[in-house]
N, C-alpha and C positions, 0 to 999 in steps of 0.2 A: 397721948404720946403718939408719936408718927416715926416713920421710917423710911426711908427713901432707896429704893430702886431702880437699878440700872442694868439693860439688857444690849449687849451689839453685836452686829453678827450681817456679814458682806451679802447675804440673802435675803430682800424685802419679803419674803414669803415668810421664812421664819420666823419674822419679827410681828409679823401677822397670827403667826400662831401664838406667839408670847404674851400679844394684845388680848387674844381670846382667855386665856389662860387666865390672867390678870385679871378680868372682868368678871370670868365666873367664882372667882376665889379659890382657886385650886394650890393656894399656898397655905390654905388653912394647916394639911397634912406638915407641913414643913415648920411649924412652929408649935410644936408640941406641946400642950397644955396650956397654950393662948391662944386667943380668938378674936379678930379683927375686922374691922371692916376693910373693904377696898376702895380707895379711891382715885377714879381714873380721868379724872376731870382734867387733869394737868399734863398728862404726858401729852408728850412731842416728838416728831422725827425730823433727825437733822441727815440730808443726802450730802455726805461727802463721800469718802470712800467708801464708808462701813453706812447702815442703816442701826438707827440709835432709837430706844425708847427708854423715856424715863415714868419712873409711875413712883406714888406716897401711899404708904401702909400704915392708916391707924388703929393703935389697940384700947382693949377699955384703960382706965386709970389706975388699977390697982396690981398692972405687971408691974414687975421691975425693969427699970434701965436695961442693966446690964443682960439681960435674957434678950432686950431689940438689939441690943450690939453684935448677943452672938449670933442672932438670929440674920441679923444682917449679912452680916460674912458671912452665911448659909446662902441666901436668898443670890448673894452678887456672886457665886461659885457655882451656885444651880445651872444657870441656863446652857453654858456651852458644854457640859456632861451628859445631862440629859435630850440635846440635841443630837449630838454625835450616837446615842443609844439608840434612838428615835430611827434616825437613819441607815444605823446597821439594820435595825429590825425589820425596816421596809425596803434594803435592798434584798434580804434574803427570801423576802415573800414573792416580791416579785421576780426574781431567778426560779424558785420554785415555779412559779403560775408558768412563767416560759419555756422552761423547759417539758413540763406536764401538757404543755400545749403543744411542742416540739413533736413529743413522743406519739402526742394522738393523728396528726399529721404527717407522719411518716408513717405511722401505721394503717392510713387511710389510703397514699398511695400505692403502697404496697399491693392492699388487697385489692384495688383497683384494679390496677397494671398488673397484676397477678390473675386476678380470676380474668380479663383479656387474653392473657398471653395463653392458660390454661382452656378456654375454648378455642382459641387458633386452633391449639395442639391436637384437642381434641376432635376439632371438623377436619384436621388434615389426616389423623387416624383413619376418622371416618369415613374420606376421602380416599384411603387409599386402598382400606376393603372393600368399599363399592366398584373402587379398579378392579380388584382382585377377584371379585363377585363378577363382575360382566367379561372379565378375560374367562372366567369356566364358563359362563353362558353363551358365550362365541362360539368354542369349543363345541357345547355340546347340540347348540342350534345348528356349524355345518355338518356334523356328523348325521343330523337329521336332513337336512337339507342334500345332501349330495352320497351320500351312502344307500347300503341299503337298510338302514337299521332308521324306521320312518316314525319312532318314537321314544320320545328322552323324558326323564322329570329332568327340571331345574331347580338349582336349588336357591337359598336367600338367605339372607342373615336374619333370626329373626327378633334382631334389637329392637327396641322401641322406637321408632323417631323414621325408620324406613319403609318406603311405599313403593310400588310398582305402577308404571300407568303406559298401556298403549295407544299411538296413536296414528292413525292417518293420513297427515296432515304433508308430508313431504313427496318427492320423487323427482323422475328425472328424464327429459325429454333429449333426443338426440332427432339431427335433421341433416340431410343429406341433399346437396343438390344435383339428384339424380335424376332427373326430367320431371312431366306432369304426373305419373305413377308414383311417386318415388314420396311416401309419403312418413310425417313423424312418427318414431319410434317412441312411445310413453310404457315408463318401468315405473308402477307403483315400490314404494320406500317405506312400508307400514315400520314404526319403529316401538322399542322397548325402552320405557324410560326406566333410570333407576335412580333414585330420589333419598337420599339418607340425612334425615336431621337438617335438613333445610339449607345446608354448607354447599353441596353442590349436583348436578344434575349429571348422572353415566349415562349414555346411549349405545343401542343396538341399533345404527341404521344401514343400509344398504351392506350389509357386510363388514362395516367398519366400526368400532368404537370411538366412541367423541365425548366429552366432557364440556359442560356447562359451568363455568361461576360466575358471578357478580362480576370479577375482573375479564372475562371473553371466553372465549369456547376454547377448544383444544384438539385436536385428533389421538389418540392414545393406542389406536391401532389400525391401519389403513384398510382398505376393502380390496375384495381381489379383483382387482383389476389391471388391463395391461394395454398399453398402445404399443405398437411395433411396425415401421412402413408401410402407412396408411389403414392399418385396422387393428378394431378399437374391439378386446374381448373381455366382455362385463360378466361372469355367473352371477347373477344379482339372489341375494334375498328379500323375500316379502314379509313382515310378519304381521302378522292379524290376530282377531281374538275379543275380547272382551275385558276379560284378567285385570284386576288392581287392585290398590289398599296397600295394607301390609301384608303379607305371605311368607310360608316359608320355602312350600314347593309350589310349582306348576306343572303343568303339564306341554310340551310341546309335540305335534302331530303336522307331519308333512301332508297339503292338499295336492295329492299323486295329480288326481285329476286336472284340477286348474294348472298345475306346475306346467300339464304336455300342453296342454291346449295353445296356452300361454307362447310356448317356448316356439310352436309350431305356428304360431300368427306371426312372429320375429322373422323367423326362415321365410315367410311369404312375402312380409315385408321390403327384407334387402332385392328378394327375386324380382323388384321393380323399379330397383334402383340400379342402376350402369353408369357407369364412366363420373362420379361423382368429385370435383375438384375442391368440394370442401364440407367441412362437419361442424355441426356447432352443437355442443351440449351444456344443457342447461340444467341447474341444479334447484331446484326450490324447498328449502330446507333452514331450519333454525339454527343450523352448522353452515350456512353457507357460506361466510366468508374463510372456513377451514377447508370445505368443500374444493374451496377454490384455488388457494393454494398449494392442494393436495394435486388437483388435475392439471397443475401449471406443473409440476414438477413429472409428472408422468410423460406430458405432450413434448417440454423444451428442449429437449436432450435429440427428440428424431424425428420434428416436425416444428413448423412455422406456427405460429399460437399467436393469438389475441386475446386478453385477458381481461373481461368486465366486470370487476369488481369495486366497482367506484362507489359503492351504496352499500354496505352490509347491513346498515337495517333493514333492508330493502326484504330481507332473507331470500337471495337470489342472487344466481350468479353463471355468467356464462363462459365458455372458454371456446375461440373458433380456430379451428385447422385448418389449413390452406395447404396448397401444394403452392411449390416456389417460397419465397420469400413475400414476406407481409411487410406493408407500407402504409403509412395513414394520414392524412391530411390536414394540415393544421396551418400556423401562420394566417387567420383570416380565409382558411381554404386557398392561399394562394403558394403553399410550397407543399414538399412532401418530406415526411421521414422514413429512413429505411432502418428494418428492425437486426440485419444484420449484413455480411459482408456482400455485396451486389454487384453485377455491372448493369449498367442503365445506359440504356441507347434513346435518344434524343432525335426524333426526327420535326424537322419542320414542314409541315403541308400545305404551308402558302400564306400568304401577305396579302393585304387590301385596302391600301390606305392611299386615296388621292381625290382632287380634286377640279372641277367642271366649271368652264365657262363659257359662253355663246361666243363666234366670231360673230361681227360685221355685214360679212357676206352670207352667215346661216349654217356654218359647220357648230364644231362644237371643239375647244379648246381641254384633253385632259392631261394633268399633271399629277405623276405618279411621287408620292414623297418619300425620302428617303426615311427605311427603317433597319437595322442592325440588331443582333439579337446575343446574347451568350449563357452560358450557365454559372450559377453559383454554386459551389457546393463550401464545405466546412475547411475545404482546403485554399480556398480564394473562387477567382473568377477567370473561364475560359471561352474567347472568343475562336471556336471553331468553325463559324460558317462565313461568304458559302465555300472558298481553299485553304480555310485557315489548319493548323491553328497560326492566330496574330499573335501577337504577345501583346498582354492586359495593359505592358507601360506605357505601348508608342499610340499616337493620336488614331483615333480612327478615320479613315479615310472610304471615300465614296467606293473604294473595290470591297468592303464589306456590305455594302446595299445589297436587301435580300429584296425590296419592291421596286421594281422598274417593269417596264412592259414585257421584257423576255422572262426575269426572270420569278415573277409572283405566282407562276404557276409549277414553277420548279418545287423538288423536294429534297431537302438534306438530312442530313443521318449523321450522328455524331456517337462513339459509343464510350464509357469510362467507367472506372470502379470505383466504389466508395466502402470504406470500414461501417462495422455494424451503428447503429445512431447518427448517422450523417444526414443532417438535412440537404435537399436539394431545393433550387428554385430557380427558373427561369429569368432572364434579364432583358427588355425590349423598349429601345428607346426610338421615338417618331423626331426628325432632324427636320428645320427648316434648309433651304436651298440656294446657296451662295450663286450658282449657275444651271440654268435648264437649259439640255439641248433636246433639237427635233428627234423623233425617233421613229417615225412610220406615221401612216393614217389607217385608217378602216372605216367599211359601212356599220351601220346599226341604226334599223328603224329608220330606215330612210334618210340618215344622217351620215353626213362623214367628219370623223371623230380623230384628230390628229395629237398624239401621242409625243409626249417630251419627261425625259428622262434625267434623274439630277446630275451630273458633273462634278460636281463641288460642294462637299455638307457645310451646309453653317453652324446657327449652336441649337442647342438642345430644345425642342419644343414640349417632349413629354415621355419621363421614363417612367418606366414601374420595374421596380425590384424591391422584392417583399422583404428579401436578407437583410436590404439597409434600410427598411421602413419609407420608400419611396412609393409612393401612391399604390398601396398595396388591395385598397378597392377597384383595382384597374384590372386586376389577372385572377382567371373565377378556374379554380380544379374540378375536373367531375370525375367519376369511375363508372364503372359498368353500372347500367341500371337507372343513372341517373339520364332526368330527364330534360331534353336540349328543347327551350323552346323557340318557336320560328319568331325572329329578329329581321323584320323588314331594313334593307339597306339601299342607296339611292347612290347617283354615280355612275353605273353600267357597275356593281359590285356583287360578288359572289357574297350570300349570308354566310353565316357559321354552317347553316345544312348542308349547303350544299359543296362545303369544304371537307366537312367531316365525311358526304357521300355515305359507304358501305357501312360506315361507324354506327349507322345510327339505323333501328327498324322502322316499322311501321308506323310502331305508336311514338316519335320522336325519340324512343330514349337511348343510350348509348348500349350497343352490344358489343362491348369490349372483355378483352380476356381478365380473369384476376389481377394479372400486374401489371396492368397495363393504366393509364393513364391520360387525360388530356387538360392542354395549355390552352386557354382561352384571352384573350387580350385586348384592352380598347385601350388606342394611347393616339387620341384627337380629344377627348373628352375629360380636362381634368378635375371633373366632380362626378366621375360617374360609380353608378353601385347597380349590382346584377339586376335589383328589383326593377331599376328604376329603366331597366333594356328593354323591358316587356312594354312600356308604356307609347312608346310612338316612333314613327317610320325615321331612320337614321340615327347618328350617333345620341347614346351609346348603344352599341350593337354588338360588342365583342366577338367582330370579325378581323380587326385587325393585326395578327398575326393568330394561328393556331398550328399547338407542338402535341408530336403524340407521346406519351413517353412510358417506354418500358423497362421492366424490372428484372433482369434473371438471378435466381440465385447461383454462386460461384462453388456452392456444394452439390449441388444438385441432387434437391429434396424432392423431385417430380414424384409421381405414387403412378406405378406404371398400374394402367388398369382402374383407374380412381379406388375413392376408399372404401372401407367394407367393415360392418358391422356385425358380429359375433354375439350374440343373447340368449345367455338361459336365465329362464326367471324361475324360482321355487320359493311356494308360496308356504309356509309354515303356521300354524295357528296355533294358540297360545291359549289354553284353560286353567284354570282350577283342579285343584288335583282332591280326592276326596280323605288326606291325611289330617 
């Protein structure tokens, strides 16, 4: 006897399951007290909407009928009951599994982001009684240092994770240019490290306190120092020692001795320094770019400062003082900046641009070319020489020629203010010659040498202006110090030497005042570069025009008497205490 069943259901997977089902005979339970074979030899699935299998049940011969019939409608009622069962059962296991996964994942970040946020807390605790530990050990280091009470303990926290270490390794050199005597001033900066639980590093240096982190240094309390109209008064601290580890006390002990010795080599010092127009102190220290900050802010307020802090890895840092107003050269070296409110007077010391032919008869033909000159600054362009001022709009015309035979040896003087950050720069353009007329003759060398002068400019043979990027390899800046080298010139021309004259010493090089400056210029050569002057006699030669120009400041920060340096050093050393 047989019986035939029917499963459908819009899900190929479930009907998959029902196939298995089928196969292993797991309807035997469903037909209670008969027992059948299964056979699956026949079913089939039809894809329309729904997913269909049919399967045939047969049993032994001695059931009854009527028991497959009921059995039947049992069998065709099963499957979509016990799917839908199926299904609750496995969505609530897996909600369970997710959410128990949910909860362990939240719980993971938590402790994560928790125990982070809980060593923050606790390195900025840490952080801020090692503050509070080195502001008492400042304390009690100048009471040592400058009292008469020439011995202190200090004290320390004595938590786990904090250390002490001195070190060496720093200090601080000051230089004056106060003739050949006048020699550096070096202040050893022995420092007090204080170290807690590895978050961040306190220092005792020079008088000041400084902090160390992973994110940059810091200053936390300045050192006593003070500049005021040109001088500079440091009481420095030394500290020295041995001392580190963890501790709880130490011992600090003033070196009376080294302190005078020390203080009294300073005073003999300055006695060889006179009339000094500038300071430059330098800082070499693992604080240095706070260092530096620190001495920007003492110098800017009552003195002209230059600040070298371009490298803080470098741990190094300089700050230089000047009397007047500081300017510094940039654009290719061919303009200048001023650091704050100026007047700059502009002088021209002469022109040199012309050229040589043979007559005929055995004279010699020179022509003098036209050259014109003006300044740039941030506010436009003015042509003041030689009775101007012209105005920048109207053409320029041959009465602004500064080279012709009278007037190249001429000098003019032009004077102007400029706001603090103004660049300045020079403007010099070399004109061809619409008309030359005669101007005179003269001897030289046995020659007589007849002289014409321009009339009439044509157009432009070669300017240099740095501000509008106009051959700004044409116009070379120097300052004091620097060195002018001799530039053979051809023509019957004066070089650059012997234009500059007093400008320059012995050794070639310029002896000019701090703010003072010179305009060098080759405008016949438009491929020329400074190196390439040194290489052979005639252009380029960067004689053709040169400007002096100088700087005053409109405050008048002069330091009557040059500057002066103030220094006590006290040396303190640092032991073990025997508690």
């Amino acid at each position: 006897m047989s019986l035939n069943g029917r499963v459908e259901s819009p899900d190929s997977s479930e009907v998959s399951r029902w196939i298995k089902r089928v196969e292993m005979g797991e309807f035997s339970s469903i037909f209670t007290g008969y027992w059948g074979l299964i056979d699956t030899s026949g079913y089939q699935t039809q894809y329309f909407d729904r997913k269909v299998i049919t399967f045939k049940l047969t049993t032994c011969s001695q059931h009854p009928a009527g028991a497959l019939d009921a059995a039947s409608s049992r069998v065709l009622m099963t499957p979509p009951t016990t799917l839908r069962r199926r299904e609750r059962g496995q969505s609530t296991l897996v909600g369970f599994v997710l959410l128990i996964g949910m909860i362990v994942v939240a719980a993971s970040a938590t402790l994560y982001f928790g125990t982070a946020m809980m060593s923050d807390l606790r390195g900025e605790i840490q952080g801020q009684d090692a503050e509070q530990t080195m502001r008492e050990i400042d304390s009690r280091l100048n009471e040592v240092a400058f009292s008469d009470n020439l011995e202190h303990t200090l004290a320390f926290d004595p938590d786990e994770g904090q250390s002490v270490r001195i070190a060496n390794n720093a200090e601080m050199v000051i230089k004056l240019d106060g003739g050949p005597g006048c020699t550096p001033f070096v202040i050893p900066m022995g420092s007090l490290h204080y170290e807690s639980d590895g978050h961040s590093t306190v220092t005792y240096q020079g008088g000041g306190i400084w902090r160390g982190t992973p994110s940059g240094n810091e200053m936390i309390s300045p050192p006593d120092m003070e500049y005021k109209d040109g001088t500079l008064t440091f009481p420095s601290v030394n500290v020295n020692g041995s001392a580190g580890g963890q501790v709880e006390t130490l011992r600090a002990t003033k070196n009376l001795e080294y302190s005078r010795e020390r203080s009294r080599e300073y005073s003999q010092l300055m006695a060889n320094c006179s009339n000094a127009s500038q300071m430059t102190v330098t800082v070499e220290s693992r604080y240095a770019d706070v260092w530096g900050e620190y001495l920007e802010s003492e110098v800017s307020t009552n003195s002209t400062y230059d600040l070298d802090n371009a490298d803080p890895d470098d741990d190094s840092v300089t700050v230089t003082i000047s009397e007047g107003v500081d300017f510094g050269v940039g654009g290719n070296e061919s303009e200048i900046s001023v650091s704050e409110n100026a007047t700059v007077s502009t002088t021209v010391l002469g022109t040199e641009v012309s050229s040589q032919t043979p007559t005929w008869w055995g004279g010699m033909r020179k022509h003098w070319a036209p050259v014109t000159m003006g300044v740039v600054t941030d506010d436009g362009q003015m042509r003041p020489w030689p009775d101007g001022p012209y105005d920048p709009g109207d053409p320029v015309t041959a009465e602004q020629n500064l080279n012709d035979r009278e007037t190249q040896l001429s000098e003019w003087t032009h004077e102007f203010e400029v706001e603090a950050g103004a660049t300045v720069s020079l403007r010099a353009t070399q004109w061809s010659c619409a008309d030359y007329d005669y101007a005179g003759a003269d001897e030289y060398d046995g020659t007589t040498w007849y002289h014409y002068n321009c009339d009439d400019l044509g157009s432009v043979n070669l300017r240099t202006d740095a501000s509008a990027g106009e051959n700004p390899e044409n116009v070379r800046v120097l300052k004091n110090g620097d060195e002018m080298p001799v530039i053979e010139t051809r023509y019957r021309q004066r070089n650059a030497e012997e234009v500059l004259g007093p400008l320059l010493n012995e050794t070639g090089h310029l002896q000019l005042e701090d703010n003072q400056a010179v305009f060098l210029f080759e405008i016949t050569d438009p491929d020329a570069t400074w190196e390439s002057a040194k290489d052979d006699i005639g252009d380029p030669n960067y004689n053709d025009a040169i400007v002096l120009l100088e700087i005053e400041d409109q405050e008048g920060k002069e330091v009557a008497g040059g500057f002066e340096i103030r220094l006590t050093t006290n040396e303190v050393i640092i032991e073990t205490t025997n508690e």
